[in-house]
N, C-alpha and C positions, 0 to 999 in steps of 0.2 A: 849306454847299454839299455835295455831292453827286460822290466820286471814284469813278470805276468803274477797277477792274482784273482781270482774266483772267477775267470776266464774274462779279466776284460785288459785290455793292452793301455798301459799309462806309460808313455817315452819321456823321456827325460830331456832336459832345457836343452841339450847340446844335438838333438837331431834338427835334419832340418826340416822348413813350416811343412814341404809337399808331402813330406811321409808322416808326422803327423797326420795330415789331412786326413793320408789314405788309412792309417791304421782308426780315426775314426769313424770312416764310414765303412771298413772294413766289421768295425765292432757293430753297427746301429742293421747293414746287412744281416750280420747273423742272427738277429732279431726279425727279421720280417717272417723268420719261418715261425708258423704258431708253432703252441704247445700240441703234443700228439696227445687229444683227447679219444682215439679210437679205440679199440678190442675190448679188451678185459678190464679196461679201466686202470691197467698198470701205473699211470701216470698219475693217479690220485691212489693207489694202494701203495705207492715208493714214497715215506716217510724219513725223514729226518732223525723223530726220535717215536714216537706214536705212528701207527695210521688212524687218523680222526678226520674227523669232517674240517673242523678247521683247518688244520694242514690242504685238504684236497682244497678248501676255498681260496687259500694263499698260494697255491700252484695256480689256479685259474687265474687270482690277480696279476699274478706275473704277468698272463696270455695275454688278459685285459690291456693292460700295461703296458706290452711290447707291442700290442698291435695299434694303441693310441698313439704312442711316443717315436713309432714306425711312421706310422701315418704324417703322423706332423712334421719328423724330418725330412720325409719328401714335402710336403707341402713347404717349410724351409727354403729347402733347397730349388724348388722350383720360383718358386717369389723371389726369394736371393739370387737368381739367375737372370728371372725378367720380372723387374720391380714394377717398371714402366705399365709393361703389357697387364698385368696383375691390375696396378692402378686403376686404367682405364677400361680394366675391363670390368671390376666390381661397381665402378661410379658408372657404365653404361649401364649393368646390369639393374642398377638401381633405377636409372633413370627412366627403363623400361617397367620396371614394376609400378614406379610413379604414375605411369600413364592410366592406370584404373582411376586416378581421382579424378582422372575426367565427369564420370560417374558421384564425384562427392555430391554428398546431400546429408544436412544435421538435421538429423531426426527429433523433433521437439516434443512431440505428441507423447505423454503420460503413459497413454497404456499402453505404446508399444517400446517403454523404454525401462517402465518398473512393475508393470504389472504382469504378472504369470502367463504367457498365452494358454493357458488351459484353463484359467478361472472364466467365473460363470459371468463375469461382467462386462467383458471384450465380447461377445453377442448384445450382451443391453446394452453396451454404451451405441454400437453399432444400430441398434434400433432406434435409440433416442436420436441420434445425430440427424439419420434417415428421418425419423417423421417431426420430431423437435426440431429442428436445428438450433442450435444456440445462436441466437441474433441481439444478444446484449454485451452491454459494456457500460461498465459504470462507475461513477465519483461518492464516496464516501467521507461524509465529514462526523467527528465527534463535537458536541458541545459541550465542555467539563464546569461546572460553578462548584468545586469542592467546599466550600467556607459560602454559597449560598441556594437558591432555589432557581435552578433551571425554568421551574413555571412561573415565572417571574414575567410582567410584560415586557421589561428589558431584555430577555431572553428571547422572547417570541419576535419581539421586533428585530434584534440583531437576526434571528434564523428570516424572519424576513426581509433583510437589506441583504443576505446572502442568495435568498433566492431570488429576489429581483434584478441583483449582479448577472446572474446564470439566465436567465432571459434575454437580458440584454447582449448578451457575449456574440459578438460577429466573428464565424470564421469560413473566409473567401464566400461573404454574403450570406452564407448563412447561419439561422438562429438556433438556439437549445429547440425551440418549437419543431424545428426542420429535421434537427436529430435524434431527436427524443423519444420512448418510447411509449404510447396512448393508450390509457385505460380507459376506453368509452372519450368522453369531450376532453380527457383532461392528459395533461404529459405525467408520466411516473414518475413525481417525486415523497419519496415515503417519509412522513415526518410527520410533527405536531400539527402543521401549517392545515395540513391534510381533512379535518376535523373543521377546518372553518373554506373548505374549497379553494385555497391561497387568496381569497378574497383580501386585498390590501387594506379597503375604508376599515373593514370588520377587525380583521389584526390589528391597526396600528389604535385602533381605540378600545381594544379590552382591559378590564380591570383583572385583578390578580384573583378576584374571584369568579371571574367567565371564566377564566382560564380553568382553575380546580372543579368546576362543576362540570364545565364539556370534559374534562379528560376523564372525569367517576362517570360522569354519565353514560359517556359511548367503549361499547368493547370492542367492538370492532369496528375499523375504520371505514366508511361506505366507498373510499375511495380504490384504496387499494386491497382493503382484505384483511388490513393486518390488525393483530392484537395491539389494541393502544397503550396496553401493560408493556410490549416488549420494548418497545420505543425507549421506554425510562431504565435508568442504569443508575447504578452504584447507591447509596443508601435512602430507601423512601422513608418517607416518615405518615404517619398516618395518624386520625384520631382516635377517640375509643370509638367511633362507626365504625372503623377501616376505611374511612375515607383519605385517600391520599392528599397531601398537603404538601409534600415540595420532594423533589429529585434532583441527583446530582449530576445529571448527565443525559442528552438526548442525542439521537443520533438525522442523518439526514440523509438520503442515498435517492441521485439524480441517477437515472437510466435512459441509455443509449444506445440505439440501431447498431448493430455490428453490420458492415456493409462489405463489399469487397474489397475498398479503400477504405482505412480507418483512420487516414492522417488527421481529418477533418476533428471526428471525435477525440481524437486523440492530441490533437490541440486544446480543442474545450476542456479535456481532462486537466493538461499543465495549464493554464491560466486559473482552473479553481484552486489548482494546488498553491497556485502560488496568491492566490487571494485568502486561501485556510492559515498560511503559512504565513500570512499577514497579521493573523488575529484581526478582533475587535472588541472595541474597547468597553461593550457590556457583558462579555464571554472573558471568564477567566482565560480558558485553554479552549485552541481548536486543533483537532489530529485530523488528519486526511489522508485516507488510499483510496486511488483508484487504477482503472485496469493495466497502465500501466507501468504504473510502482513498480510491480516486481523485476522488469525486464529493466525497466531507468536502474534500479538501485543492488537489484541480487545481482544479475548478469555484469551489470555495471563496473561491481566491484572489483567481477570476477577481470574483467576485459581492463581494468585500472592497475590492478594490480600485478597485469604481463609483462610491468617495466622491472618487477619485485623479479621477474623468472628470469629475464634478459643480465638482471643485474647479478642474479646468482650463477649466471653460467660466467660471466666474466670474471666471480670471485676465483670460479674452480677453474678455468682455462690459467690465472693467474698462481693459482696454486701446483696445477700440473707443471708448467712452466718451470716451476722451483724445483720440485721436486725430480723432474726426467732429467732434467740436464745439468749442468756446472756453471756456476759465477764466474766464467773465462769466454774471450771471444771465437773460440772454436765449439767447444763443448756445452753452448746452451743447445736446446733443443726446441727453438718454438715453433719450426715448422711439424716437428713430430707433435708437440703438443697441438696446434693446429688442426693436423690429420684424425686426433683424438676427439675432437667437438665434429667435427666434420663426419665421423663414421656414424656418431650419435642424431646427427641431421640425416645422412644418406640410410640408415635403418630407422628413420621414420617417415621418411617420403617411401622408401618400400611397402613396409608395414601399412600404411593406410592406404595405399596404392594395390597393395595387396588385397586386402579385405574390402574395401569400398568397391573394388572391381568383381569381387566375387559377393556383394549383395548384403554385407555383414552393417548391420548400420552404426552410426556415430551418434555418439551422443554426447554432453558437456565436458562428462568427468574424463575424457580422453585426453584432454587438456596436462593434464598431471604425468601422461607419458614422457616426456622431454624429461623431466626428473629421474623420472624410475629407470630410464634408457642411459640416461647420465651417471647414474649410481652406480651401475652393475657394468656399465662401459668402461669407465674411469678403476674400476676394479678390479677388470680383466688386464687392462694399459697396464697397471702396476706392477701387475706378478710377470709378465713378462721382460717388463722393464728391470725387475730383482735380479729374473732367471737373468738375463743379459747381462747384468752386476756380479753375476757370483759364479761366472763360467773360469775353469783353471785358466791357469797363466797356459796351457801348452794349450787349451779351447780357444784362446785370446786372439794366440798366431794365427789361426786358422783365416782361409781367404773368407771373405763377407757369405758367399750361400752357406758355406759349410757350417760358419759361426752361426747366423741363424737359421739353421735347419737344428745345429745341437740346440740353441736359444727355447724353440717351438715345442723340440723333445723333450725339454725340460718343462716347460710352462704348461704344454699344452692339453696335459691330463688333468690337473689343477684347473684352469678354463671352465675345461668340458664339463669337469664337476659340477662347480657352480653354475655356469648357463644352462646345462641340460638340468638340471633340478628348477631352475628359473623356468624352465618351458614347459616343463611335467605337471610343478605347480600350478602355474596359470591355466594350461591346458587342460586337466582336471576339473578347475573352479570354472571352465567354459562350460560345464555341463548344469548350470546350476539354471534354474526356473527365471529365474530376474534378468531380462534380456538388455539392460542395461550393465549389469553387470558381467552377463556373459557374453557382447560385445567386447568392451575393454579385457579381460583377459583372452578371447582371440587378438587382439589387436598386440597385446603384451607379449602374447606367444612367438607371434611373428616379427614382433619389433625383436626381441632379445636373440632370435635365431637368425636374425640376417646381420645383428651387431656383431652375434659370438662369429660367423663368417667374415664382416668386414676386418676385427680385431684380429682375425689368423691370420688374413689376408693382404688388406690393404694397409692396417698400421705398420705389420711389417714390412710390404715391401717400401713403406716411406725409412721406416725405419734403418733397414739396407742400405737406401739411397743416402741415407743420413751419416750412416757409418763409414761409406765411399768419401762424402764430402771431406770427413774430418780425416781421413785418412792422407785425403790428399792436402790437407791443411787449409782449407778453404774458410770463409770465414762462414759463422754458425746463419747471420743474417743476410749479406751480400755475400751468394755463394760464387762470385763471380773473381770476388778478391781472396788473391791467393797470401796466405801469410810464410814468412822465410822459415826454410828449416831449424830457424836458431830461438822460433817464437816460443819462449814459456810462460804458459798461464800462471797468472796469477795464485798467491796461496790460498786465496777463499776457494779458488775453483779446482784444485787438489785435495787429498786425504781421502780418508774413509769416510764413508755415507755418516751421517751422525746419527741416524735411526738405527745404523746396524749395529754400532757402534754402543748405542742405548741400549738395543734388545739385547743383543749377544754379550756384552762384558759388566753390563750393570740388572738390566731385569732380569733377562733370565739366571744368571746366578741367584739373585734375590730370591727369586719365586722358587726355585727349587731348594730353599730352606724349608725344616720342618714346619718349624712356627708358623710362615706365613702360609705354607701348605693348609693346612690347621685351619688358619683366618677367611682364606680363600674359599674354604671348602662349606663353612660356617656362615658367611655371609651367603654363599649363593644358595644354599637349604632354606634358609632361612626368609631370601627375598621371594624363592619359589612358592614358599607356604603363602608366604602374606599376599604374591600374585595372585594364587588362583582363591584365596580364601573373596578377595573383591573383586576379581575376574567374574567369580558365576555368580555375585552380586549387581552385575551391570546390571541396569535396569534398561528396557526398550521403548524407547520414544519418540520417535521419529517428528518434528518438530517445523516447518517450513519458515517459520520467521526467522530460527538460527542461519537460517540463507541470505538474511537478510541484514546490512551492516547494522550496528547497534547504533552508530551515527546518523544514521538515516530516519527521516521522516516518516516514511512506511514501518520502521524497526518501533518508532515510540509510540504510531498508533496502534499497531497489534495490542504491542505490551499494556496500553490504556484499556484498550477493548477489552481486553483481559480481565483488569484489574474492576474496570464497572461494570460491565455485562458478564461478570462471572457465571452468568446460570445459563449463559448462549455456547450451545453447542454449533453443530457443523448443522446447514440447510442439508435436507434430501428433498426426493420426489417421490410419489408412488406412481409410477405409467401404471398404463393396462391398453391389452390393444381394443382389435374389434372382434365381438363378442355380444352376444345378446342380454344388453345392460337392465331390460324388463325379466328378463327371465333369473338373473344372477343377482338382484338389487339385494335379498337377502344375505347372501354371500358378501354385498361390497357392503350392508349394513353392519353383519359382522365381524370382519376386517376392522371396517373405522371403527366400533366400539374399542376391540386387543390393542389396538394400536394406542387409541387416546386414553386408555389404562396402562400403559406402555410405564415403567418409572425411568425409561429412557428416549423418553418424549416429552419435550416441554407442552407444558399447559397452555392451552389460548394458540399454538402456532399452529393447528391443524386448518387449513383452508382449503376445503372439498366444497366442490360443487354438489356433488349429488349429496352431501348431506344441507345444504342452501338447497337444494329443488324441493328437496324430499321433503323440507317443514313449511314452506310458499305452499304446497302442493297440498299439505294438511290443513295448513291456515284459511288458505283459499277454496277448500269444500272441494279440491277437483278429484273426482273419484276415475282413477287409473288401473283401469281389468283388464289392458290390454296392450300388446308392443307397439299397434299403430298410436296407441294413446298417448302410451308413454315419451315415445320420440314427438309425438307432436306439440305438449305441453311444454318439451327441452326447450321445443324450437322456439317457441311464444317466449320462456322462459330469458332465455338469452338475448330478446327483443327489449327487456325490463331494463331500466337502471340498474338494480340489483342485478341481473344476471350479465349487462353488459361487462361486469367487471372479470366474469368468468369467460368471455368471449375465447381466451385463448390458451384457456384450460383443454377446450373440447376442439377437436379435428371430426368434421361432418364430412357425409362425403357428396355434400350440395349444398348451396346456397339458399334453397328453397325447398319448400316441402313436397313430396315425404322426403323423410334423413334417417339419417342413423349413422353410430356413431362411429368413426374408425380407431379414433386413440383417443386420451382424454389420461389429465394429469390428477394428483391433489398433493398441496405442499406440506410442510413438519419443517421441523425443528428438533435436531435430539437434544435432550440436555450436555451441561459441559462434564466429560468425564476427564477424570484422574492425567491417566496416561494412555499411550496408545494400544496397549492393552486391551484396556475396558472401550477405546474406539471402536474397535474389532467385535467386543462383546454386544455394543450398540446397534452395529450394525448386521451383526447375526441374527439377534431378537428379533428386529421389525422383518427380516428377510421371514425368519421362522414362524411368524404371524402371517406373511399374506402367503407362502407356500402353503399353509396349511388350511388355509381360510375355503377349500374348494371350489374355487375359480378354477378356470378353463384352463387349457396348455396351449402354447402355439405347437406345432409340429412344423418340419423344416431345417433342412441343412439352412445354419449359420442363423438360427433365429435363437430367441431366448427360450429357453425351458418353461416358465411359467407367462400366460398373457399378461399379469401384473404381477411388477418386480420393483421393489425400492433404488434408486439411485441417486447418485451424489459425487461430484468430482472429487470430495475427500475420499469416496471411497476408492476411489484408486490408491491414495495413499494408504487407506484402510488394509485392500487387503496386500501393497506389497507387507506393510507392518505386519500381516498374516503370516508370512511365512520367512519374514527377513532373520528370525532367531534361530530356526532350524536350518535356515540355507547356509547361515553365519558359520555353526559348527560344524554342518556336515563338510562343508567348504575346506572349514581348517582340520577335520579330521582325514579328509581325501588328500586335499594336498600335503600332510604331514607322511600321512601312507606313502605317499609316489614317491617325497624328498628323500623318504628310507629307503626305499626300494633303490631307485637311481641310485642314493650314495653306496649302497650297498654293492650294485654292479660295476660304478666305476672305482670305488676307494678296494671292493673288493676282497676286504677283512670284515666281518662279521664285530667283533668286538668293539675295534675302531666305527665300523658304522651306526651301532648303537651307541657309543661315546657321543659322536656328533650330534645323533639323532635327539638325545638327551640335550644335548644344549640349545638345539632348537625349541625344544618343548619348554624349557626352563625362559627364554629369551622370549614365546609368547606369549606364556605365563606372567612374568614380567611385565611384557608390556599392555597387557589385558588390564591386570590390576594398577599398572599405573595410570592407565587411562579411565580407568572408574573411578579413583582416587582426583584427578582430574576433571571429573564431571561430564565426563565421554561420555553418553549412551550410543544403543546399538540402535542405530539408524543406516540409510543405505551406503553415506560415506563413510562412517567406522564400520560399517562392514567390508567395504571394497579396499579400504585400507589396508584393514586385518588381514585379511584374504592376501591381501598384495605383499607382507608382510611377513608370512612365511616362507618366500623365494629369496626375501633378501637377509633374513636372520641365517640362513644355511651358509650364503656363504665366507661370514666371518670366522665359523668353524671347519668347513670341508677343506677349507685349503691348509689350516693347523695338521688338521689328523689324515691328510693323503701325503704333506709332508714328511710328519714324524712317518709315516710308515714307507721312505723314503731312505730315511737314515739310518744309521748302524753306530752301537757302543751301547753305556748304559742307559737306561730311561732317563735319567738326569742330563745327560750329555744329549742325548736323544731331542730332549724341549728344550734346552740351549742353544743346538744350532737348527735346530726349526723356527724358534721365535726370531734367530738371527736372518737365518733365510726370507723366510716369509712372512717373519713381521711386520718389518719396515711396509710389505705390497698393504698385507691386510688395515694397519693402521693408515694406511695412506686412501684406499678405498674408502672405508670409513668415514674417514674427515672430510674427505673430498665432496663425499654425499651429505656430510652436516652443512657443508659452506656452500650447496647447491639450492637448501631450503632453509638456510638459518635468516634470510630476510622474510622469508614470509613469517615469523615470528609476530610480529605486527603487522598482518595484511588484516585487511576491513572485511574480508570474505571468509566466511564460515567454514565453505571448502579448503580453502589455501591453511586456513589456523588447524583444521583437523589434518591437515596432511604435514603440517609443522610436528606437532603433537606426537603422532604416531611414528613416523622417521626417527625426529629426535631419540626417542626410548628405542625403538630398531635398533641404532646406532647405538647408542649407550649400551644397554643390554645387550646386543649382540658381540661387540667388541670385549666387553667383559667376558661372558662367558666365551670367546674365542680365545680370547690372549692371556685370562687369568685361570678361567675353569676349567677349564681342557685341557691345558701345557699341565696344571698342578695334578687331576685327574690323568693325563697317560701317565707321568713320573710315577704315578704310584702302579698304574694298573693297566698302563699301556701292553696294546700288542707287541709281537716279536717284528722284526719289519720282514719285507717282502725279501722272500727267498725262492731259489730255482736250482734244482738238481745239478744240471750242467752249466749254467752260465749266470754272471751276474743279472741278478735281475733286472737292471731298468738303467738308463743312461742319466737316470735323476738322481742315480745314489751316489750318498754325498757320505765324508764323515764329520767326524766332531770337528769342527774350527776348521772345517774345507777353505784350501785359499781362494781368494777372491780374485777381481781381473783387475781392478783400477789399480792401473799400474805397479800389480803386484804385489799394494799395500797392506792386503792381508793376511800374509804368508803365516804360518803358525811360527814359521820360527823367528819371523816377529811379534811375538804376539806374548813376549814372557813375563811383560806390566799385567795380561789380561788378569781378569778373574778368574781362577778356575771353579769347575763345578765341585759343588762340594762333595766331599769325599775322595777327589783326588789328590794326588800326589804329585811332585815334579816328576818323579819317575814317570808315571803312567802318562803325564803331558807330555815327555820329551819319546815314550815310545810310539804317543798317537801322530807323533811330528814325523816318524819315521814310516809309517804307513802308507799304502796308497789307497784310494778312493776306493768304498766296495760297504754292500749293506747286505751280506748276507750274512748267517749264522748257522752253529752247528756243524753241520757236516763239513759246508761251502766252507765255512770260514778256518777252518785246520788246513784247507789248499794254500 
């Protein structure tokens, strides 16, 4: 026979499969009609027990509801019909998007990858490029004597047998000479050596006191310009003159042509390294970077450590494996889990096929997408894998499209939750100034929206194909061999799930005791507070050696430089174009005065020409009243020894006279400051000094705002560290808005939406202050992290509270068979995503350890607050669930201890060992055993 209640039809064991069939899609039909939101608004003034708002918004969720769970059972039943066609038409569709990486190109270049295109420095750097070009490349050695005196003539000689090595260095015939960069007769090597012309007779016969007299005597080096103070590092010692008497450290820095081919030099570079890297045996310690350290050792680490990414997609395909299917030869599933890794490849070949075809550029940290694609893929797999676990025994009979058309109905609103907030979030944070940063979430956008389509799509129709096989007895692996109808699996590959088994008869009774209610509630207040109390404690520092392994050679010279050139800050430049340098000489006079008062300019690092012309020019009696005067003295000027060294400060725009000048540089040094912070403060000062100094303006689209302007390749980091703290929060305050707003339309209760919404806030609270506590700062990869990190805390809770608002009985009973439902998915997503980055745990790369870092706490935190804080939170103060006038609401509503499919073994009225929830009674167990499926209340529920 035939019970009807809150108008949905539940047939009983004894009909047969076809009318089943039909009375369930008879039921999922009458759902395609919406809700009548027209006229007077009658359908939100028809109340249950109030007319209130909330009521009118739990009428719309039903709409919501029936028109998702509509939708997906045709999309079901079409997949389930042609699985094939499905298949190959999503992997063409992909394979077509693919074709924009025709078009790939990784974007390298700095300022178009972190710096703001509106800031004032993407025109200067564009200026400098244009009339500068950067034509160097260079080898940096430290020399350390900690326990003795670097001016030592053992010292000068070792720095001498280093650079007579670099002389001699052959590569494909040619010499340091051939590549080197020329200050007047000589190659630019900046060092002690420098002070005696690298004359050898002269070096290798000085006493210890040549030595200490040329270095007091000369300030500046006639070679190359520089202060002979900077040279010396870590602690001097000096008499009562102030004469210096011994240093613990010098430096030596060889420069080299940057050409169109740079192999050549770029050899030269690895043979000194590996001569630094030699020592010798009058130098305590030698450290060495040069130009291409950072790509050999950061990128290196990064491109070493992809066996660390390979090896964690194999932990989680190994783990899905376990999880989707049965320890029997029928009921494993590894080509489903297969299709699983495969949709997470086929929505990244879209995804960057996508964007790279429409012009969006790539840049490193894209690399981390395969994880993030894997986490939220794997965790869609699962809820639907549940939903196909926990369809009735009369859902079971059903032929294959119908089973997964109800399967999708079930699942599919849960899905959309979580992805469509996954694509809100990242799509939001695309709006942010950091075009590195707002690359990658375009790229995340579209990876996650062509996953949430393959996981409707294609896993299911493997899925179908899968459930045909086993029907037909086929074997799970060679589906070619058929097993006899008398085949019975194995006992490990029977029973009940042991996860559902967990949540439903052991945690969730647990959790919904007072006491641990109580504990529950106490701990996560508690971790919230101490979150955000070190959360807005983070400090901003943005750091580029942390890019670099701490194993590495370039990692221990940083840190050296560090530790004895403590008072060396970052190089700049001051440009200036062309302008009339006689008429403005006053202006550059006082400029360089503000600046060399500057307490964010080292002393001695100031090397301007025109203040070297401007004291020749005094010394020398030549009196200058005129602009033909003045440019014609430059020109004599620059014909000197002394001014040959300035030769390529100044851009003439002739060889011969009359000239004048077109561009012209002068170099600094700012002191070492704190943090990146006070970098930012540095490099504001000197800007706010020569803005103000009344020099000329360029005028011109795409030229710089002032003729002279300070620049520095740190300042690219400068100013993203400008704005990386506001971008950070407005980031996660947008994307937190959108993740509400979505859950809000799809969960479609109000109450419940703020429940969730709360535990996201609570989850990156958490993980804020664990990563401070951690030693995290806000730099651009804990930013894109964070950022990245609010999509995926949502959905370890949306799929708890679109559940529970799914189900019907008490709140207790309510998170009982919600954590039974959809715990097992959630805990399985979860884990899946720890075991996808729990080797990079121990990666060499700074990226891969910050991306360990913040997941891990994701995970933790998020899974906490889904499975402990929000089941205890609705028990007390959960919604009513979803209800509808005339019909039951949703083909997802389920009740307390709904039976299960696997072969029936979770019937309630098997189930009288369970635990019940507390507060009941056998009675009220043995009357919910007599019920049929239905979540509504109130009015519905006296039907």
């Amino acid at each position: 026979m035939t019970q009807k209640h809150d108008g949905t039809s539940v047939c009983s064991s004894h009909l047969r499969e076809d009318a089943v069939a039909e009375k369930v899609v008879a039921v999922v039909a009458e759902k395609d009609v919406a809700p009548d939101t027209a006229g007077d608004g009658r359908k939100c003034s028809k109340t249950v027990h109030t007319k209130s708002l909330s009521d009118c918004l739990s009428r719309v969720s039903s709409g919501i509801a029936w028109v998702l769970e509509t939708a997906f059972f045709k999309v079901g039943l079409f997949v389930g019909e042609f699985p094939i066609v499905t298949i190959v038409t999503m992997v063409i569709m992909c394979g077509l998007c693919g074709l924009g990486m025709k078009t790939f190109h990784e974007t390298e270049e700095q300022e178009k990858l972190w710096v703001p295109q509106t800031s004032r420095l993407i025109p200067e750097k564009a200026w400098v490029d244009r009339t500068f070009p950067q034509e160097t490349r260079f080898v940096s050695f430290l020399a350390v004597q900690p326990e003795g005196n670097i001016l030592s003539p053992d010292s000068l000689n070792a720095m001498m047998d280093y650079y007579m090595e670099s002389v001699n260095i052959r590569v494909n015939g040619r010499s340091f000479m051939d590549m080197c960069v020329r200050v007047g007769p000589f190659c630019y090597v900046s060092c002690l050596l420098e002070l005696w012309q690298y004359n050898e007779t002269i070096i290798r016969s000085l006493t210890a006191l040549d030595i200490i007299t040329m270095v007091n005597r000369t300030v500046v080096s006639p070679v190359s310009g520089v202060g002979v103070q900077t040279l010396l590092g870590g602690e001097l010692t000096y008499d009562a003159q102030g004469t210096v008497l011994a240093a613990e450290a010098t430096q030596i820095t060889w420069a080299l042509k940057k050409e169109s081919d740079n192999s050549d030099a770029a050899e030269f570079e690895r043979v000194m390294i590996d001569k630094a890297l030699g020592g010798h045996k009058n130098i305590s310690g030698t450290y060495v970077y040069a130009s291409r350290s950072f790509d050999d050792e950061g990128y290196g680490a990064i491109n070493s450590d992809y066996k660390l990414l390979f090896a964690g997609f194999s932990i989680v395909f190994l783990f899905i494996l376990m999880s989707l299917g049965k320890f029997n030869l029928m009921e494993q599933k590894i080509y489903l889990s297969l299709t699983g890794m495969a949709c997470v490849g086929l929505a990244i070949l879209a995804a960057y096929g996508l964007a790279t075809g429409f012009g969006v550029i790539y840049s490193p940290i894209q690399s981390i997408m395969p994880f993030l694609l894997l986490g939220i893929g794997v965790d869609d797999m699962f809820v639907i894998i549940e939903s196909w676990k926990n369809l009735t025994p009369e859902e079971v009979k059903l032929d294959v499209p119908k089973k997964l058309a109800v399967t999708l109905s079930k699942a599919g609103v849960s899905v959309t939750v979580t992805s469509l907030t996954d694509v809100v979030a990242f799509g939001i944070s695309a709006t942010t100034t950091i075009p590195a940063l707002s690359s990658f979430c375009i790229y995340a956008t579209l990876g996650i929206f062509v996953l949430y389509v393959l996981v409707s799509t294609m896993f299911a129709g493997v899925l179908a194909l899968d459930e045909r096989r086993r029907q037909a007895h086929r074997d799970a692996c060679l589906c070619c061999y058929r097993h006899s109808d008398n085949y019975t699996p194995n006992r490990c590959g029977t029973g009940k799930s042991f996860l559902q088994i967990v949540f439903g008869s052991l945690y969730g009774p647990f959790l919904t005791k007072l006491p641990v209610k109580i504990i529950v509630i106490a701990v996560t207040f508690s971790l919230a507070a101490l979150g955000c109390w070190r959360f807005v404690q983070m400090k901003q520092n943005f750091d580029l050696i942390n890019y670099i392994p701490r194993t590495s050679y370039a990692y221990t010279y940083a840190r050296t430089k560090q530790s004895y050139f403590n008072r060396d800050g970052v190089d700049a430049t001051i440009y200036c174009g062309g302008f009339n340098y006689f008429e403005e000489r006053d202006h550059l006079k006082e400029m360089h005065s503000r600046i060399s008062q500057s307490h964010f300019v080292q002393k001695g690092t100031i090397n301007s020409w025109i203040t070297t012309f401007t004291t020749i020019a005094q010394q020398s009696g030549w009196n200058i009243t005129s602009e033909t005067q003045f440019y014609s003295r430059l020109y004599r000027f620059l014909q000197t020894p002394t001014g040959q060294r300035f030769a390529s400060f100044i851009k003439l725009n002739s060889t011969s006279e009359p000239v004048s000048v077109l561009a012209s540089y002068i170099n600094l040094r700012h002191t070492r400051q704190p943090d990146s912070a006070h970098d930012v403060m540095s490099m504001d000062n000197i800007r706010d000094i020569i803005d103000t100094s009344g020099l000329p303006r360029f005028g011109g689209k795409d030229m710089p705002e002032y003729m002279c302007f300070a620049y520095s390749r740190d300042y690219m980091t400068f100013e993203t560290n400008k704005v990386l703290q506001e971008e950070l929060y407005r980031n996660l305050g947008m994307s937190a808005a959108a993740v509400f707003l979505v859950t809000l339309i799809l969960i479609a209760n109000l109450w419940t939406s703020l429940l969730v919404f709360a535990c996201v806030i609570f989850t990156m609270a958490d993980v804020g202050g664990a990563l401070e506590m951690w030693g995290v700062t806000i730099d651009t990869a804990s930013s894109i992290l964070l950022t990245l990190s609010v999509g995926l805390a949502v959905d370890y809770s949306a799929h708890v509270g679109h559940t529970f608002m799914t189900v019907s009985g008490s709140k207790n009973d309510r998170v009982i068979v919600t954590l039974k439902l959809i715990g097992p998915a959630v805990f399985n997503g979860g884990f899946s995503t720890f075991l996808a980055f729990v080797l990079l745990a121990d990666s060499a790369s700074y990226g891969f350890q910050m991306f360990f870092k913040v997941f891990f706490t994701v995970v933790v935190f998020g899974l906490f607050h889904g499975l402990a804080f929000l089941p205890v939170v609705l028990s007390l103060i959960g919604a009513e669930p979803y209800t509808h006038s005339d019909e039951a609401p949703s083909s997802m509503s389920v009740l307390v201890n709904k039976p299960s499919t696997e072969n029936n073994e979770n019937r309630i009225s098997e189930q009288k060992g369970e635990s019940l929830p507390a507060g009941h009674t056998e009675a009220s167990a043995s009357n919910l055993r007599d019920q049929p499926p239905r979540a509504s209340s109130g009015k519905n529920a006296s039907r």
